[in-house]
N, C-alpha and C positions, 0 to 999 in steps of 0.2 A: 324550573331548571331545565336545561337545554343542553342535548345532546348531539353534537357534531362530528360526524364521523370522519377521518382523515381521509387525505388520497393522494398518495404516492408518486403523483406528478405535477403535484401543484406548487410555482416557486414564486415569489412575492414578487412585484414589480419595480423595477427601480424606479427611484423615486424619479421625477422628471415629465414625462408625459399627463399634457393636461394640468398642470400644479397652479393651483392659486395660491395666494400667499397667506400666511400666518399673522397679518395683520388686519385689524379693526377692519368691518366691512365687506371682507373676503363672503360670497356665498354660500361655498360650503365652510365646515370646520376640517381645520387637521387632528389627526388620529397624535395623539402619545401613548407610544406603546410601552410601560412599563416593567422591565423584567426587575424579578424582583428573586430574593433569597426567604422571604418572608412572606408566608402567610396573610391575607387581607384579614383575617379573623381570628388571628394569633392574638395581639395586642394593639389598640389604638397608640400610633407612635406616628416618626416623622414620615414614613409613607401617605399613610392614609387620610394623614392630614392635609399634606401638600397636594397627593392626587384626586382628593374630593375639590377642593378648590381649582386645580386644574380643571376638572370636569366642566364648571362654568362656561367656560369657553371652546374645549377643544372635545373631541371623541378620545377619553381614558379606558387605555385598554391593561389590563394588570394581569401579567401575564405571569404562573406563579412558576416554582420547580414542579416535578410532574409526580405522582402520587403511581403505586404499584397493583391493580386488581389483577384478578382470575377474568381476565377478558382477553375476547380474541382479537382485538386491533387496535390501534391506538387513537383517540378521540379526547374532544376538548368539554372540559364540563362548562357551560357558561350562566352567569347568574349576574343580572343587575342587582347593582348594592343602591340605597336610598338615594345616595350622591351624584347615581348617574356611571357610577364607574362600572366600566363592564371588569369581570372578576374571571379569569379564564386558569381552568387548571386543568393540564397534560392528564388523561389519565393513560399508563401504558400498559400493554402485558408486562406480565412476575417474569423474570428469569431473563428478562432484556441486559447484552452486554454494554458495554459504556458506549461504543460506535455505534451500536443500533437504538441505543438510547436519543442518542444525539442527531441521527439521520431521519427518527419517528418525530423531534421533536421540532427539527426544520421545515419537516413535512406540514406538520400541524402550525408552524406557525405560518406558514408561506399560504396553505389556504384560506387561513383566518386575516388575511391580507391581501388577498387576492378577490375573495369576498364582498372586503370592503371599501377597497379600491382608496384609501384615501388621497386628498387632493395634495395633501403637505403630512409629512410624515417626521416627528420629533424622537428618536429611542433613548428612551432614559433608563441607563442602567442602574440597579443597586447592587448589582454582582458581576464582578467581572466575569465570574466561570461561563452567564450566558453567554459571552462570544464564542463558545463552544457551538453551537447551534443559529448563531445569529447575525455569525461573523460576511455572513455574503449579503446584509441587506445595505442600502445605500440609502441612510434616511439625510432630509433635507438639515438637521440638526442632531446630535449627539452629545448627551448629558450623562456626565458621571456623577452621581450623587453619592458621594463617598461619604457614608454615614458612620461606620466605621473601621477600624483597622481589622477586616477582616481575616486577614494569615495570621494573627495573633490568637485568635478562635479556636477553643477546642474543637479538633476536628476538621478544621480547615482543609483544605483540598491541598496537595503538594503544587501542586502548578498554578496554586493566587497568584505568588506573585508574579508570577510573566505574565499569566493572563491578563492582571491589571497594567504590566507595562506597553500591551497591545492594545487594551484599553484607552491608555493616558495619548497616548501615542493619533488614535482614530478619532479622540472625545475633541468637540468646537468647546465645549463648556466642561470644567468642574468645579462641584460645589462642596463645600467640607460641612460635615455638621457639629464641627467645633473651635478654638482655633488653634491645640495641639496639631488635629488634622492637616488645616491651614498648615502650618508653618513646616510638616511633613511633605507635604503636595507642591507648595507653590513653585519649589524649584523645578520638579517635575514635567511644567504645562506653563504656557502661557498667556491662559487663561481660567486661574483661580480665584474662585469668590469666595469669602467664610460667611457662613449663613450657620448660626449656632441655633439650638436649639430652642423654640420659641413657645408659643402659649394661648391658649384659646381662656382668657381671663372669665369672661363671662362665664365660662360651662363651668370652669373649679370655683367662682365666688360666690356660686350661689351652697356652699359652705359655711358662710358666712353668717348666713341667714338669722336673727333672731326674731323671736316672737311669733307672729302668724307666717311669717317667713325662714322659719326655721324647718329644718330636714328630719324627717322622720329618723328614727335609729330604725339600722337596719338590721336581719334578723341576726345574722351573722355575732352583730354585737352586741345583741343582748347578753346580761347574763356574765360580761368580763368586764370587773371591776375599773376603775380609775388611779391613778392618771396612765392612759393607752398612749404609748410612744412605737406609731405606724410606719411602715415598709411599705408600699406597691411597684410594683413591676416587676420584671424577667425573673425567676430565683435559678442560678447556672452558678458558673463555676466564677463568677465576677461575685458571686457576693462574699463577704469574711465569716464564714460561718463558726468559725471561733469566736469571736469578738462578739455575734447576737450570743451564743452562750454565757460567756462571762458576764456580760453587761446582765442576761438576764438573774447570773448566779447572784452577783452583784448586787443587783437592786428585785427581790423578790416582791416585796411590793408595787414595782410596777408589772405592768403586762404589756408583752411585747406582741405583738398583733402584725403576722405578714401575710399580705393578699399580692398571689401568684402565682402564674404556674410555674414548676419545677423542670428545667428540662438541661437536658447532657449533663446531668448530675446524678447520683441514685438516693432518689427519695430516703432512704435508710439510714442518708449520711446528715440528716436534718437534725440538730440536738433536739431532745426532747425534753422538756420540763413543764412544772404548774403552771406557770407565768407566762410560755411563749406556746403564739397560735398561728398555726400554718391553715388559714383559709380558702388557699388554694386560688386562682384568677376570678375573677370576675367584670361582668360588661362595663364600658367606657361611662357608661351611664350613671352607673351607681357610684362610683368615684366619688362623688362629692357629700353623697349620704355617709359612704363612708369618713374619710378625711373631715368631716362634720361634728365625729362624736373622739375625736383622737385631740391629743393635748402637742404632743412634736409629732413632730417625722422627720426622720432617723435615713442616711442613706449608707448603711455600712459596707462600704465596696473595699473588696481586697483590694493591695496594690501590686498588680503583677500585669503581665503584657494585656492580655485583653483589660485592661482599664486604664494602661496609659495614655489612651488616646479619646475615654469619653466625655462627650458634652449631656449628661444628664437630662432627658426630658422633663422628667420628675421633678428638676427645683425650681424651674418658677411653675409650675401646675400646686407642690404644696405651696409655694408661699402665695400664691393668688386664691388660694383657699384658704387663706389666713393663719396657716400654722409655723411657727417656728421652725427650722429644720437646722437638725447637728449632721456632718457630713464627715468619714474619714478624705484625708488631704491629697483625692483626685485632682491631677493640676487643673483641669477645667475650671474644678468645681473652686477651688479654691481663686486664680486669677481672677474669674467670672462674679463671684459672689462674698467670697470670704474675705476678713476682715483687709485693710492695710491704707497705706496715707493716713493714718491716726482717723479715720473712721471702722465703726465698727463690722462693717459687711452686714450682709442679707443671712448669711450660715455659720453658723460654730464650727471651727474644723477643729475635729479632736486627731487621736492614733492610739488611745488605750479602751480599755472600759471604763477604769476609773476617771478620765477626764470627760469623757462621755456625759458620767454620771453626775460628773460635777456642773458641765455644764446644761444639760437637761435642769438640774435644780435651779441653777440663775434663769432660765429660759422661763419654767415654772411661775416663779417669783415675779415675773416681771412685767411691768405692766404691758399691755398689749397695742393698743393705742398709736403711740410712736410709732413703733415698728410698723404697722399696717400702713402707717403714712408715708414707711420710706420704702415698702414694698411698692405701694401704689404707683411712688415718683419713677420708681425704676422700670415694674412693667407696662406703664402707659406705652412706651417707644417698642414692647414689642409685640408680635400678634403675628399667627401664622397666616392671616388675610394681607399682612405688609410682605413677609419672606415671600408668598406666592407671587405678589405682586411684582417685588425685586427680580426674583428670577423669572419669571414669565417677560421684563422688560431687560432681558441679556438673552434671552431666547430671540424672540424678535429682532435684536440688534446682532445675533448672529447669522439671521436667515440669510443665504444669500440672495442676493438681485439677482433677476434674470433678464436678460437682454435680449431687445425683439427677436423672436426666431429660434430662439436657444430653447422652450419648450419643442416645438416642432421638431428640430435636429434631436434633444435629447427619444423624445418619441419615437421617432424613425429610427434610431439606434438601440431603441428597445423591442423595437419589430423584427430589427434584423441579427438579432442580439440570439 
């Protein structure tokens, strides 16, 4: 881990002088600098998935919100992650106000740019608030990756949404990561893609596993009875924490088993009972040991503003781990997967506990088989090595051309700049 101290006159280069291009070939690589609202080591979701694959090809720089110590100046923590992605997080003095927050952190970023000098430079936001700090660089491309409606967010900042219309307004590209979002955005910008959330198959099927290829139980799971009807991911204010209660009053013989961390919510407000287990987060790794020893999986999302707009990571990750999944009737979740055309869909969509529970026992019953086969057909076409793919070739088709001389003039104009 690596410590880099800021300095108070360092301002990033516009992009231009010297630039090679973003395409196949090019000597050096261009820099993707990713500001991000999230954590790299929060939860594996659609960041770190699209920017480990970016990594391939470009310099990923992930650049988080900034963290508050008993230190005397403001410096960047940097730490390569296996993928290649550089992982940079702000760390500032305690008692900094929102301008000097913002002025420490322009700082730190124009060194960490200045540093590195990239040849072509890509900024892909996941939060609008960083043009708070970010708003004076001139990258060769600008990606909005609007994963989700974040002004709906507990906690949200008052000024999202302008900041995102200054956003939409600067961004060459956005991407939605569902097609609620889509159809939010597209009027916005005139150039929106929907890139819904997609699926690393291989790492969740090896759930699947029988025999000598079967997944150990993990420890976690020792010890709670059958049939386990599983949760993973975020536990906040999107999940119905009424509805895990009754379901579990409901059906005491099952056990309700959720793996996650808890956060903008107060742990206190988790129902407790025999039956349901709050295991708390756990590494991307273990997923499929887990999801291995579970019979459904359950996605019980409130329906209120932060969940009108999600595309669920979690539903094809369970169903490419071979498990059944009942869903409350998120519209994603439901156009995306749930039943309709006189076919049955990929998820049960319930809205009570008792249809839940009814349908959990048809799902039980049922043979497996089938369904794995219409799981299979459905996630073949998706894979988060294609979404990288798709967007890395709307990246390049946005680069602009430069015209002989127009590096040299832009150069010259950043000398006298």
């Amino acid at each position: 881990m690596k410590i880099a101290a800021a300095s108070a006159t360092m301002r990033a280069p516009m992009p231009g002088a010297g630039r090679r291009p973003l395409r196949p070939g090019a000597e050096a690589r261009p820099m993707l600098l990713c500001l991000s609202h999230l954590r790299w080591d929060f939860v594996m979701q659609r960041p770190q998935h699209l920017m480990s694959r970016a990594a391939g090809t470009m310099d990923v720089v992930f650049f988080e919100e900034p963290v508050f110590r008993p230190v005397a100046a403001p410096a960047l923590e940097l730490s390569t992650q296996p993928s290649g992605v550089l992982r940079v997080v702000p760390v500032l003095p305690e008692g900094l106000g929102t301008d000097s927050t913002l002025a420490a952190l322009r700082d730190l970023l124009d060194g960490l740019l200045q540093d590195r000098a990239p040849p072509r430079l890509v900024a892909w936001f996941y939060t609008p608030m960083a043009l708070g700090f970010a708003d004076h660089l001139h990258p060769d491309v600008t990606v909005y990756d609007c994963m989700d409606e974040l002004s709906a967010f507990r906690g949200a900042p008052r000024a999202m949404l302008a900041m995102e219309q200054r956003l939409l307004d600067r961004a060459d590209l956005v991407f939605t990561g569902g097609r609620s979002l889509y159809e939010a955005k597209r009027g916005r910008h005139v150039h929106v893609h929907c890139f819904p959330s997609s699926i690393d198959a291989a790492h969740f099927a090896q759930a699947r596993g029988q025999g000598a290829q079967a997944l150990a139980e993990p420890a976690a799971m020792v010890g709670i009875p059958r049939p386990r009807i599983g949760f993973f991911g975020v536990i906040d204010e999107r999940m119905d924490l009424a509805l895990v209660a009754d379901v579990a009053r409901l059906r005491p013989d099952w056990q309700l088993v959720m793996v996650g961390p808890v956060v903008k919510i107060d742990p206190a407000s988790l129902p407790r009972l025999p039956n349901l287990h709050w295991i708390g987060g756990q590494d991307y790794a273990a997923l499929p040991g887990l999801l291995a020893h579970w019979d459904v999986g359950f996605m019980p999302f409130a329906l209120n503003e932060s969940t009108r707009f999600i595309s669920p990571t979690k539903t094809p990750e369970f169903l490419a781990a071979g498990l059944p999944v009942i869903s409350t009737p998120v519209v994603d979740v439901v156009r995306d997967y749930g039943p309709g055309g006189g076919e049955p869909g990929l998820v049960a969509i319930v809205g009570t506990a008792a249809a839940l529970a009814e349908q959990a026992d048809a799902l039980l019953a049922a043979p497996r088989a089938p369904f794995l086969a219409r799981v299979d057909a459905r996630l073949a076409s998706q894979s988060w090595d294609l979404t990288w793919a798709r967007m890395r070739a709307l990246i390049l088709e946005a680069e602009p051309e430069e015209r002989p001389g127009e590096g040299q003039a832009r150069a010259a104009e950043v000398a006298h700049a």
